[in-house]
N, C-alpha and C positions, 0 to 999 in steps of 0.2 A: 530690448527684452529678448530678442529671440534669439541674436546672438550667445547672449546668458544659457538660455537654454541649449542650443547646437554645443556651446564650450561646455555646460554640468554632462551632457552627451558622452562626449567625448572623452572627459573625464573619467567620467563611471565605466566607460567601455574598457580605459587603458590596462586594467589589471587583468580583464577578461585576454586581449590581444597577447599582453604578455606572456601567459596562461599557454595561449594556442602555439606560440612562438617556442617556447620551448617544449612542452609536448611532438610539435612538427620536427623540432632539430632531434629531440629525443627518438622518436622513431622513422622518423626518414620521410612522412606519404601524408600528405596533407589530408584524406580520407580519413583516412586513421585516425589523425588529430584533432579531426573535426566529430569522428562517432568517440572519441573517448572523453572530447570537451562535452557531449551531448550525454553519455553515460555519469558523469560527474554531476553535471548539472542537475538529473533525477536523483542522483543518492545525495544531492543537497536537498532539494524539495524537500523529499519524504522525510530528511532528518530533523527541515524545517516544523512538517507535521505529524511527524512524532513528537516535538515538540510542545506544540500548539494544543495537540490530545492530552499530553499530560497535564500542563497550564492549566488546560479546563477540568480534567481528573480531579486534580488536587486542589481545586476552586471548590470543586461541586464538593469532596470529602470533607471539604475546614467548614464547609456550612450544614454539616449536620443529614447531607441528603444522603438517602442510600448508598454504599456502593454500587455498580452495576458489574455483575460478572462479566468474570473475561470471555474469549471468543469458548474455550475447551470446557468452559464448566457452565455456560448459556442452556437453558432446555431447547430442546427440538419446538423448532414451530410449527404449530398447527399445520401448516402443509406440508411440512416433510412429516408429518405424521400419519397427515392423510394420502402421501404418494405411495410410504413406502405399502400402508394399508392395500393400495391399489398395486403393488408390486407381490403381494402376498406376503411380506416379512409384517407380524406381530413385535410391535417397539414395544422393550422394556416400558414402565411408567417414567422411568428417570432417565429418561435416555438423553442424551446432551444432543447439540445442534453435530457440533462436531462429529460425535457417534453415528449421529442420523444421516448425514452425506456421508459420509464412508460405506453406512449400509446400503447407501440409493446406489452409488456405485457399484458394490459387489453386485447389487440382484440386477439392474442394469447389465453389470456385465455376465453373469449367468444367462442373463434371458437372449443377449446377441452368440451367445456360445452354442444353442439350442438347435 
């Protein structure tokens, strides 16, 4: 049995090596080839879960549940409402989440500028 498994190993690595192998002849510096198989590897993840978000988006929409706003049209949450209050900037009532960290950062950076 464990052989089975060292061989499905082994297997599954092969297209990974081949991957490295020519990226390495491609740019000369096994470094390289090793941060560029690693930089790939993250923009597979994420596309995996981008993926995954949608999957369950368009799960949650066919059963009738709310949509949930995107990140730019979210309201401000309660504590960035109450920070920027403590920053001195008065938030619109519709102020998006989005909106509200771009404000925390300008008085943020107002207040280091002082």
């Amino acid at each position: 049995m464990k052989i089975e498994t060292e061989t499905q190993t082994i297997e599954h690595a092969e297209p990974y090596i081949e991957l490295f192998e020519t990226i390495r002849n491609r740019v000369g510096d096994d470094a390289i080839a090793v941060a560029v198989m690693h930089e790939l590897s993250k923009d597979r993840r994420m596309a995996e879960l981008r993926a995954e978000r949608q999957t369950k988006l368009d799960a949650f929409e066919r059963n009738g549940a709310p949509v949930r706003p995107r990140t730019g049209q979210r309201p401000a949450s309660k504590k960035q409402l109450e920070f920027l209050r403590d920053l001195g900037v008065e938030p619109r009532a519709d102020v998006t989440s989005e909106e509200a960290s771009r404000a925390i950062d300008e008085a943020q950076a107002r207040r280091k500028a002082v």
